[in-house]
Backbone as a printed PyTorch tensor [residue, N CA C, xyz], in Angstrom:
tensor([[[ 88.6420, 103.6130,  82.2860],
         [ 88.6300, 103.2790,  83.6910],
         [ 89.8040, 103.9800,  84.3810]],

        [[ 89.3820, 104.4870,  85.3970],
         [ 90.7210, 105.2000,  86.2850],
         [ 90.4740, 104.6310,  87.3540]],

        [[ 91.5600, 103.8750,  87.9540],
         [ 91.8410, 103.0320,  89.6880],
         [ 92.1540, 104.1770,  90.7460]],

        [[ 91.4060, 104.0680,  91.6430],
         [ 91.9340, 105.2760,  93.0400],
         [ 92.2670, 104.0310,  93.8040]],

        [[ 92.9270, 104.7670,  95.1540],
         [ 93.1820, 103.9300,  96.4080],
         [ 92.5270, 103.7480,  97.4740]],

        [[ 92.0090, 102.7660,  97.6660],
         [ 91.1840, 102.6470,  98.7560],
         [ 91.6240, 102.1190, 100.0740]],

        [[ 91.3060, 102.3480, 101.2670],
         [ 92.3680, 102.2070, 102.3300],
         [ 91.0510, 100.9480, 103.0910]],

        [[ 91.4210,  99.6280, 103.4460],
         [ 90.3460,  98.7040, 104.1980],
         [ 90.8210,  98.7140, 104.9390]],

        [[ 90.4090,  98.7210, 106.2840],
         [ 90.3620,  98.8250, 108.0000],
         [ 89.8180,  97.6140, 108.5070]],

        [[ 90.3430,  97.3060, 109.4160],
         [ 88.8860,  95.7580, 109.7930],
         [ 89.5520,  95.8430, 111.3970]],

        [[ 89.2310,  96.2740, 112.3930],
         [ 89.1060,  96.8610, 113.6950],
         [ 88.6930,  94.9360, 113.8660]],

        [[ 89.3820,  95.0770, 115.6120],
         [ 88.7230,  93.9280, 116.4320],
         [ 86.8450,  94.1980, 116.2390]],

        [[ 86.2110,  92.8790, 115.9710],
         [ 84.4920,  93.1870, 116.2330],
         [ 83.7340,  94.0090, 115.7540]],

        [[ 84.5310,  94.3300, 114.4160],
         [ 83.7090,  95.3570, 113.1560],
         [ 83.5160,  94.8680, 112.0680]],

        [[ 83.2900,  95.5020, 110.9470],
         [ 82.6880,  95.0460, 109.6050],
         [ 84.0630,  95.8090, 108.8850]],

        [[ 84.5800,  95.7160, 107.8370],
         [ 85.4310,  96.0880, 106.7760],
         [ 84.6260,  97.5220, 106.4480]],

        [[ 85.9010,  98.8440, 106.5710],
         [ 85.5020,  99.3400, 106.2820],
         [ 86.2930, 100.4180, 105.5650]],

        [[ 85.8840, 101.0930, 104.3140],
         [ 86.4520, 101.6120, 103.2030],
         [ 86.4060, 102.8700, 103.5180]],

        [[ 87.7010, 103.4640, 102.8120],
         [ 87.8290, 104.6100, 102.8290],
         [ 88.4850, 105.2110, 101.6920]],

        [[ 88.2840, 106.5990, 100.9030],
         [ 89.0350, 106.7870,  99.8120],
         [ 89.9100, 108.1400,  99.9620]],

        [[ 91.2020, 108.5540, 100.1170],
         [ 91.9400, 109.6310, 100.2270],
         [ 91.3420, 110.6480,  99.6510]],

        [[ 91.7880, 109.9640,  98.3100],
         [ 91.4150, 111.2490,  96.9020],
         [ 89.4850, 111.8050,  97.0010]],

        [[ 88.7410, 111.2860,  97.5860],
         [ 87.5640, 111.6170,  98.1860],
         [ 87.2080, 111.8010,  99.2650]],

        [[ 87.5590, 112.5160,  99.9740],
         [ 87.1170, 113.0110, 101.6030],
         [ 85.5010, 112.8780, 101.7180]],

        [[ 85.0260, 111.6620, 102.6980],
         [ 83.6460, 112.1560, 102.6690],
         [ 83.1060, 110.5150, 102.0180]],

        [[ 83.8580, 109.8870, 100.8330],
         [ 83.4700, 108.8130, 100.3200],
         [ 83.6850, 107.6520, 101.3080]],

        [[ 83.3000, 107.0330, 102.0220],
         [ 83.4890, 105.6960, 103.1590],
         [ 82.1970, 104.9530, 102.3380]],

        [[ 82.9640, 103.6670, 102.6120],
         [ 82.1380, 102.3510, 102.4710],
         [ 82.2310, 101.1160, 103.2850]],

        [[ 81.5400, 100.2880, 103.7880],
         [ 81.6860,  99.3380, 104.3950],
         [ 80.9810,  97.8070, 103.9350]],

        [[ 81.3710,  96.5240, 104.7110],
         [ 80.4970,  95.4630, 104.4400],
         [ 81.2290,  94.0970, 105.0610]],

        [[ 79.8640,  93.3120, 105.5610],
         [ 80.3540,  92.4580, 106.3550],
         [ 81.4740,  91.8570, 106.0850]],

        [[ 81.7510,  91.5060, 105.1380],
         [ 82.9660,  90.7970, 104.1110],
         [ 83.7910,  91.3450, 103.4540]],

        [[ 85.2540,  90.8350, 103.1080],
         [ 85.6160,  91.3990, 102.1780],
         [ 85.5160,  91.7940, 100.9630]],

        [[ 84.7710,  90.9500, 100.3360],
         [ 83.9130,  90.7770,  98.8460],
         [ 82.9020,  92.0130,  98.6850]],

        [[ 81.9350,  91.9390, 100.1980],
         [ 80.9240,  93.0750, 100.2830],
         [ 81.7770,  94.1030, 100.2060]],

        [[ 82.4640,  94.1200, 101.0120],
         [ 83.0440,  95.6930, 101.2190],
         [ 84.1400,  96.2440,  99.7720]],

        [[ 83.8310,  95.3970,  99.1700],
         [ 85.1410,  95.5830,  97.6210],
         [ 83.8980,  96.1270,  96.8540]],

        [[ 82.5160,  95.4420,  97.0710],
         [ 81.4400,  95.6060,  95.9270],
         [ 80.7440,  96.9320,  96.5570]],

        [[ 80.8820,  97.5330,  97.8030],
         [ 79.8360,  98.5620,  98.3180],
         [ 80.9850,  99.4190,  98.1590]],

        [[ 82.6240,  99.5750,  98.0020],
         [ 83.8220, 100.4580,  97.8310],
         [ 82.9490, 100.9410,  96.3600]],

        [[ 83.3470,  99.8580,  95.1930],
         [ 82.9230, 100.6560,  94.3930],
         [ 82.0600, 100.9800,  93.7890]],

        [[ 80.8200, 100.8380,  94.3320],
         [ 79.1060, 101.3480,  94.1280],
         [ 79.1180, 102.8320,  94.7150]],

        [[ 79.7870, 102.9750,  95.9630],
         [ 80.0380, 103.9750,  96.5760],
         [ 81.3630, 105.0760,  95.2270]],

        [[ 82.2180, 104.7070,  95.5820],
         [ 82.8890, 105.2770,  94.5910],
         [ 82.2070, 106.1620,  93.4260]],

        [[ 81.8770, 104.9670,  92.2300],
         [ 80.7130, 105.4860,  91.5260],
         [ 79.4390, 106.2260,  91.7280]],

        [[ 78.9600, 106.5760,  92.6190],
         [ 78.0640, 107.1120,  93.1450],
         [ 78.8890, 108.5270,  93.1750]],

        [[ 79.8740, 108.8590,  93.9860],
         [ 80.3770, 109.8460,  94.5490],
         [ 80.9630, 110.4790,  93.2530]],

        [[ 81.3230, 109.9360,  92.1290],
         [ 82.0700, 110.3500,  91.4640],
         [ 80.8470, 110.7210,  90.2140]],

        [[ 80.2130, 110.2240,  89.8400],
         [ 78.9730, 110.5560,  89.5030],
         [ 78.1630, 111.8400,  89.6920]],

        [[ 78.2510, 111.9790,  91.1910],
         [ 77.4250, 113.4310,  91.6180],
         [ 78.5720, 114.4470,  91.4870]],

        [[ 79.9880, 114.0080,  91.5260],
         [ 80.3390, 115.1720,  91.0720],
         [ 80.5950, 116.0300,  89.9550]],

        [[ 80.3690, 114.5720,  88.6750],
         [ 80.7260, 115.5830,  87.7800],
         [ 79.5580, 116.0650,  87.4660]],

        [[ 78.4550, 115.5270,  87.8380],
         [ 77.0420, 116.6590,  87.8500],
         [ 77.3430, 117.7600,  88.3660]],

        [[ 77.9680, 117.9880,  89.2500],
         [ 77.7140, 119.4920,  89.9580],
         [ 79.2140, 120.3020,  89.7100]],

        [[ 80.0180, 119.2530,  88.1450],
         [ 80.8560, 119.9010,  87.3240],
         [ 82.1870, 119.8660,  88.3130]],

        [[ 82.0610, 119.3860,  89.0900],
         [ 83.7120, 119.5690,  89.8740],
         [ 84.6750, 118.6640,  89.2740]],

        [[ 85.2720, 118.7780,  88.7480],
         [ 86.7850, 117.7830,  88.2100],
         [ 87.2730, 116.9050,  89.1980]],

        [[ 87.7420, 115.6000,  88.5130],
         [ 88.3560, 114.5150,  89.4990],
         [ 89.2930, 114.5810,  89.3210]],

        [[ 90.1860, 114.6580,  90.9430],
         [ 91.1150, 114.3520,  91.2080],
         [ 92.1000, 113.6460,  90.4740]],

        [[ 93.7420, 113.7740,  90.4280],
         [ 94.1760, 112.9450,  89.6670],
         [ 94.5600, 111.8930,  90.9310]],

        [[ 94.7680, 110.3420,  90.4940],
         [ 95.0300, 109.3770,  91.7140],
         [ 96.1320, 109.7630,  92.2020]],

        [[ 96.2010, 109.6780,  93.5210],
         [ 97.8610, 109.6790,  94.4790],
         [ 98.2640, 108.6100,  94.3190]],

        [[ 99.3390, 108.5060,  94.6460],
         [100.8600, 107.9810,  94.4810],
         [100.5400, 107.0900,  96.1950]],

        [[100.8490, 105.8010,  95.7500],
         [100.8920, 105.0740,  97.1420],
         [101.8750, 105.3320,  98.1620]],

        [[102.8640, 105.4660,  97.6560],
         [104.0450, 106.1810,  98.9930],
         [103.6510, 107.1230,  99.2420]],

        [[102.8960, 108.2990,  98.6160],
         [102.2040, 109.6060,  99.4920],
         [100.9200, 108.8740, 100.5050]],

        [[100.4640, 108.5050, 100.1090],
         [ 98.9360, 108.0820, 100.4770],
         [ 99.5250, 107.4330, 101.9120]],

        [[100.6380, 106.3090, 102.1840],
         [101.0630, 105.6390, 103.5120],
         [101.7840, 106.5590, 104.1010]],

        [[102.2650, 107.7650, 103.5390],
         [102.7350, 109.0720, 105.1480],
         [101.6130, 109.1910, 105.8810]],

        [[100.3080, 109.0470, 105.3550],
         [ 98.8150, 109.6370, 106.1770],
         [ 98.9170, 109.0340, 107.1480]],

        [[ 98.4350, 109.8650, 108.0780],
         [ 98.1960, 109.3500, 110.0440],
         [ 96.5540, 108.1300, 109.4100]],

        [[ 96.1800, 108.6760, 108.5060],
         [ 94.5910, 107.8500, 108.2890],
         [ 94.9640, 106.1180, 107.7170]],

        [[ 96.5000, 106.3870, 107.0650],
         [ 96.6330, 104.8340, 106.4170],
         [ 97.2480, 104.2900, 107.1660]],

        [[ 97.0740, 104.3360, 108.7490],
         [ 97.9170, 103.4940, 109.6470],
         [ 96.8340, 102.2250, 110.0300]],

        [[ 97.3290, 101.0640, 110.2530],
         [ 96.7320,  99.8300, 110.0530],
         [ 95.6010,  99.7730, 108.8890]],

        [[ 95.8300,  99.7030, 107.6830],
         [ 94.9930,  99.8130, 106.6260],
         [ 95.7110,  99.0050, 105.7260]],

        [[ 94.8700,  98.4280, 104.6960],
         [ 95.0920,  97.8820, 103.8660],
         [ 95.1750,  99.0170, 102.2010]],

        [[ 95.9600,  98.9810, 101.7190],
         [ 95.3040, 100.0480, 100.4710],
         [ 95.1280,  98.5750,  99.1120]],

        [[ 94.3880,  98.8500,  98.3730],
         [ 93.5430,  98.3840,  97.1820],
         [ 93.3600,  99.4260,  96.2130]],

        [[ 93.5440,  98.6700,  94.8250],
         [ 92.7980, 100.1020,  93.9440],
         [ 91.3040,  99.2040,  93.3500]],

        [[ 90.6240, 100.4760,  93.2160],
         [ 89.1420, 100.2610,  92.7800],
         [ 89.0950, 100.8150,  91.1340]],

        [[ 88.8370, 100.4750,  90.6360],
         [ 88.3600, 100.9180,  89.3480],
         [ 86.9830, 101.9890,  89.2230]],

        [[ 86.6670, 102.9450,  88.4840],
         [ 85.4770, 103.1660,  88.2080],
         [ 85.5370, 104.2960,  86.8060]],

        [[ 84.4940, 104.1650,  86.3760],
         [ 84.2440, 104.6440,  85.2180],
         [ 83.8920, 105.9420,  85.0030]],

        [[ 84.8820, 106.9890,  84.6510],
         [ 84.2060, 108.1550,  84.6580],
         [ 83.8920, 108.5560,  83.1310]],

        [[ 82.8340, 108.7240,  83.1230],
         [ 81.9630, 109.1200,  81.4310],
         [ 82.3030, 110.6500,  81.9840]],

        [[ 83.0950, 111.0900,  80.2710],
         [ 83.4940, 112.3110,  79.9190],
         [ 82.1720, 113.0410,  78.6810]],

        [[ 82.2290, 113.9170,  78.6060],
         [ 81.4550, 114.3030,  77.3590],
         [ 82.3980, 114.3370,  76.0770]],

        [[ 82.2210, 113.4040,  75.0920],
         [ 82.8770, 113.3030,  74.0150],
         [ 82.3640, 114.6350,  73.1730]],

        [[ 83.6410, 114.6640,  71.9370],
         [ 83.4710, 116.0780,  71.4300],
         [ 83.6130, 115.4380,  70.0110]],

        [[ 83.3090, 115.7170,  68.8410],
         [ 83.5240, 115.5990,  67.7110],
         [ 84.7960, 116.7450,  66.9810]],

        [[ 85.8230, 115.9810,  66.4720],
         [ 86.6040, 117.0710,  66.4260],
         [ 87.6100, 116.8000,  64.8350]],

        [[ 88.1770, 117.2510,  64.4650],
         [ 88.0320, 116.9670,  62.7230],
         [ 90.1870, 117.2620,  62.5640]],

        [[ 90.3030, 115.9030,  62.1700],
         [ 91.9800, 115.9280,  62.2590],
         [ 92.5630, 115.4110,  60.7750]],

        [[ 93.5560, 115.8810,  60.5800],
         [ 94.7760, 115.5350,  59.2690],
         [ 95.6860, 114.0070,  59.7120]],

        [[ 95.4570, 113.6030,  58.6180],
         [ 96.3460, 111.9230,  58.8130],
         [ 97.0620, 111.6940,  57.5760]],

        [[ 97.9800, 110.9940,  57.6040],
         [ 98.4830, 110.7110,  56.3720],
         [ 97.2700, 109.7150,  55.5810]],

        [[ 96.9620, 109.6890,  54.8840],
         [ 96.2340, 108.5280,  53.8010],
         [ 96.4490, 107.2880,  54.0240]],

        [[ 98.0210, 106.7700,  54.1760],
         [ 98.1330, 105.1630,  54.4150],
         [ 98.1020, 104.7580,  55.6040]],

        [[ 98.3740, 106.1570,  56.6920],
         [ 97.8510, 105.6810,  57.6100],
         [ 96.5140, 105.9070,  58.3280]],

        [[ 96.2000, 106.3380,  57.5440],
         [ 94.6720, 106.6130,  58.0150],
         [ 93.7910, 105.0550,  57.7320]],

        [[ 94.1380, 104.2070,  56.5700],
         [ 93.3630, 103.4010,  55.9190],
         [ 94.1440, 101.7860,  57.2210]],

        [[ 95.2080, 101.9580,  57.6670],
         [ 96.1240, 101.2480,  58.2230],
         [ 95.5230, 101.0440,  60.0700]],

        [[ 95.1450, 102.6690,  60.2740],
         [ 94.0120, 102.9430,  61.4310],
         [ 92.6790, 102.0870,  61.1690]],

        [[ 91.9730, 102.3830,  60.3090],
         [ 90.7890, 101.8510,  59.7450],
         [ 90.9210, 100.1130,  60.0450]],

        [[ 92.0050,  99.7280,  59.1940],
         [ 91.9410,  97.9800,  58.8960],
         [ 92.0080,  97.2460,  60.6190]],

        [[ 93.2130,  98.1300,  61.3480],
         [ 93.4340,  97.7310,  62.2470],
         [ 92.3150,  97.5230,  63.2760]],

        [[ 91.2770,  99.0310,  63.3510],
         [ 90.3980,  98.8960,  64.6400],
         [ 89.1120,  98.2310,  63.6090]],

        [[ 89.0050,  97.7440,  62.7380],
         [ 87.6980,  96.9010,  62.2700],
         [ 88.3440,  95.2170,  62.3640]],

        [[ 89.1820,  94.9780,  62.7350],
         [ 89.9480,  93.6850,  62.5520],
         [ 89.5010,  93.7190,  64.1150]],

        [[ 89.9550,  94.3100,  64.9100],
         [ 89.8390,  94.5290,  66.6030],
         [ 88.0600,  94.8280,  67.1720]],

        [[ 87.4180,  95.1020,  66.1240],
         [ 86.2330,  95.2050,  66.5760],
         [ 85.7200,  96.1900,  67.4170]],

        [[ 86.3590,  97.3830,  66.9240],
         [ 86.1600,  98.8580,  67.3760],
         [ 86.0710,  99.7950,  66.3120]],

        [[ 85.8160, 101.3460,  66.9520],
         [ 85.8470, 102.2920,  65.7490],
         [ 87.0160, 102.6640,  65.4210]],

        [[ 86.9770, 103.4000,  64.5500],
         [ 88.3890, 104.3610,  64.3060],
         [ 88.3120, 105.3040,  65.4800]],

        [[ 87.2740, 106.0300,  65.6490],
         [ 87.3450, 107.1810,  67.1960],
         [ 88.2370, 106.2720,  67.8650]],

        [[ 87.5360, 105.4060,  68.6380],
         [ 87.5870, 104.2970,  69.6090],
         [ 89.3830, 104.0960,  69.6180]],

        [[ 89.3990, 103.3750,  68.4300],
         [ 90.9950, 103.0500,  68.3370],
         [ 91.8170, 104.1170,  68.8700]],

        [[ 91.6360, 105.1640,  67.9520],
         [ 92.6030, 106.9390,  68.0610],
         [ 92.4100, 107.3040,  69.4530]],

        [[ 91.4160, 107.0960,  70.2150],
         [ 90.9760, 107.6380,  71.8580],
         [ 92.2730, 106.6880,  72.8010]],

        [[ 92.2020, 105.4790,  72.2110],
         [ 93.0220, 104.6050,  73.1310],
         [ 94.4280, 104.8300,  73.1950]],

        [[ 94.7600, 104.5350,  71.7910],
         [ 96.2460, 105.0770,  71.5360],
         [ 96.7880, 106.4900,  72.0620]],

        [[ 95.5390, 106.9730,  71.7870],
         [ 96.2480, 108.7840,  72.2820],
         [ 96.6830, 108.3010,  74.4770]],

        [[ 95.4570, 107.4600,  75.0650],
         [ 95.9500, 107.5090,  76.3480],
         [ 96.9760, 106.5220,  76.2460]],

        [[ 96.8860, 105.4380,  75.7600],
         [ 98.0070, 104.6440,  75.3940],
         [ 99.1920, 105.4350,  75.3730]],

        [[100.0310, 106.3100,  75.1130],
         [100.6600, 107.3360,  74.3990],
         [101.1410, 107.8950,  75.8430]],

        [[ 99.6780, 108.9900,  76.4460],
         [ 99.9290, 109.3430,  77.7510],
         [100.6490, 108.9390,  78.4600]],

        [[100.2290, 107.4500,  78.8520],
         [100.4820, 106.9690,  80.3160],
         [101.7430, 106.4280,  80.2120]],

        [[102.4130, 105.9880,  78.9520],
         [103.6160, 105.4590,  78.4110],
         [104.7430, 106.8030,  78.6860]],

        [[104.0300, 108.1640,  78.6790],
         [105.4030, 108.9900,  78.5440],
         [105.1620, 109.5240,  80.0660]],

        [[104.3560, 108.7480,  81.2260],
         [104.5000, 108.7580,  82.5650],
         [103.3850, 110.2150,  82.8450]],

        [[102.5130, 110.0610,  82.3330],
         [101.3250, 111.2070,  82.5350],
         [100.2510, 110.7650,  82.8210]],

        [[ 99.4820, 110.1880,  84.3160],
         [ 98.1970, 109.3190,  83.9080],
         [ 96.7430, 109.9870,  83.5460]]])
């Protein structure tokens, strides 16, 4: 899951309405706040969806103190949205020590995952810890 920022607006005598920086073009709205959180990220997903069909790379998220210099995040609320971007997994063939390879194993079958699964997490685990998201 990767969170973007979403900017909510709610004007005198309007409906809530969404907007996403890192997507120019992505707006969502809804009578409510609830609606407009659930049509943010249907919309989101949607948008992010068609793009990696047509192969364009996503954005990495901005930084909320960049995002509030914008003339666009004036009276706005910002929120992050979650959404799921499916990558194409690769099969790829690696060296481990033995005890810890079997130590990998015990751990992600105790946790109720794979070994991939486990090694995928830890590696972003890893990432985002040395400040890289």
């Amino acid at each position: 899951m990767v969170a973007y920022i979403a900017l909510i607006r709610k004007d005198e005598d309007s409906i809530f309405g969404v907007e996403f920086p890192d997507f120019p073009g992505c707006i969502s709205a809804g009578n409510t706040l609830d609606k407009a959180f659930a049509n943010a990220r249907e919309a989101l997903e949607l948008h992010t969806k068609g793009m990696l069909e047509d192969g364009e790379a996503m954005p990495t998220p901005s930084v909320l103190e960049k995002i509030q210099t914008r003339a666009e995040a004036k009276d706005t609320v910002p929120v992050l949205i979650e959404v799921s971007i499916a990558h194409k997994n690769k099969r790829i063939n690696i060296t481990m020590d033995e005890r810890l390879l079997k130590r990998v194993d015990s751990f992600a079958a105790a946790s109720g995952t794979t070994r991939s699964a486990f090694l995928a997490t830890a590696a972003r685990h890893a990432i985002q810890d040395a400040g890289d998201p």
